[in-house]
Every structure is written in structure tokens, then in C-alpha cells.
C-alpha positions in Angstrom: 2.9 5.1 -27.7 4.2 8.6 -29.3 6.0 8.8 -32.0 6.5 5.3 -32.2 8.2 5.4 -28.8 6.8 4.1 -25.4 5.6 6.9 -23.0 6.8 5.8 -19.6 3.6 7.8 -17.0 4.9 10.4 -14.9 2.9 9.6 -12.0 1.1 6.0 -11.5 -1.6 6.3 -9.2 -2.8 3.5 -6.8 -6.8 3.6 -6.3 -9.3 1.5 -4.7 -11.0 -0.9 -6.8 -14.0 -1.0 -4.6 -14.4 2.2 -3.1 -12.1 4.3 -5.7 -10.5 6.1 -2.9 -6.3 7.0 -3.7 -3.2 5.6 -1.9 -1.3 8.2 0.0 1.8 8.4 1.3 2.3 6.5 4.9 -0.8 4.0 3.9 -3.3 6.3 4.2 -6.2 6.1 1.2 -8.4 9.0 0.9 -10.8 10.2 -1.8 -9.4 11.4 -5.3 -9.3 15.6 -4.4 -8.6 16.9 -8.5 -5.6 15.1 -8.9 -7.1 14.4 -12.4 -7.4 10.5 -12.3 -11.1 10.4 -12.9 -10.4 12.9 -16.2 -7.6 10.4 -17.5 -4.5 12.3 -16.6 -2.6 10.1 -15.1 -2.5 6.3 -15.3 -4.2 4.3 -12.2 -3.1 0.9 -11.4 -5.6 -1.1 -8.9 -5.5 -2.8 -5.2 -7.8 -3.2 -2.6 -7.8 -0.6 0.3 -7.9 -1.9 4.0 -11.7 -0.9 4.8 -12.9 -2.8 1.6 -10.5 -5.9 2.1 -12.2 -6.3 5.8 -15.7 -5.6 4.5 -15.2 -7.7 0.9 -12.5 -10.5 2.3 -13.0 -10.3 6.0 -11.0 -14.0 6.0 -7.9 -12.3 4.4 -7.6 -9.0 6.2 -7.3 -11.0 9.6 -4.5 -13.2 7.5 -2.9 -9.8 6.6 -3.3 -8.5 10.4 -1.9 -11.3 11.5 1.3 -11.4 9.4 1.8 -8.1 10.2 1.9 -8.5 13.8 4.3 -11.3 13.3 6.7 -9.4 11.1 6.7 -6.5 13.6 7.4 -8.7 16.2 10.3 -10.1 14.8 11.8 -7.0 13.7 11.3 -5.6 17.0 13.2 -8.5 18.2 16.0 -8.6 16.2 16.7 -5.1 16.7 16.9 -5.7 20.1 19.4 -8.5 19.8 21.3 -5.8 17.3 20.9 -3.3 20.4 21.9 -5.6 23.1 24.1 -8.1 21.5 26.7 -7.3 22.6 25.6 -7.1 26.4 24.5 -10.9 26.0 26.7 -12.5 24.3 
């Protein structure tokens, strides 16, 4: 608080609890390159990257994998229903 007024962060950044690597845009995670997080500029919020969720929670990744599959599956097909709907109906 400043001034008696909450701050709102300009930039939250996502890092690794485990491994303390950032998230990037696209899903990728990659070590913290001076973008001041480890000198307390800007506020870091927590998760789990994917290489420490297989290593720490092998159990869960494949859980994740799995549902992933699944949605892209089903997306897939429903676009294609979208696409060729009309051709089928």
C-alpha cells in the first residue's frame, strides 16, 4: 500500500516453485535472465512447471497429458463438424 492506496503490480510474474525457472509466453519456462524477480521488482506468483510436475508428481502429469489429449481431441472434432456440417447434415 502507498499512500494509503493499494498498488495494483505492473507485471506479475509466474515462476517455478521447484526449479525457479519463469513462464513465457506460448508455455515455455525458462530461467529468470535480469528481469529483476530475484531483486524484488516485480511480484511472482507460484505454479509448478511441466519438468518438475513429471519428476515431483509423475501420477498427475500423466492425468494432465491425458486430459489434454482429450480436450484436443474434441476440439479437433467439433471443428470439423463446424467445417463439414453442413456437407453432412
Amino acid at each position: 500500500m502507498k499512500n494509503g492506496r493499494q498498488t495494483i503490480p505492473e507485471k506479475i510474474v509466474v515462476a517455478c516453485a521447484y526449479c525457479s525457472k519463469l513462464l513465457k509466453r506460448n508455455d515455455n519456462w525458462e530461467y529468470d535472465k535480469g528481469t529483476g524477480v530475484k531483486s524484488g521488482m516485480l511480484d511472482v506468483s507460484h505454479s509448478i512447471c511441466p519438468d518438475c510436475l513429471k519428476e515431483n508428481f509423475p501420477r498427475e502429469y500423466l492425468i494432465i497429458q491425458e486430459e489434454k489429449k482429450a480436450k484436443m481431441s474434441q476440439d479437433i472434432e467439433e471443428g470439423l463438424k463446424d467445417f463439414y456440417g453442413h456437407i453432412t447434415k
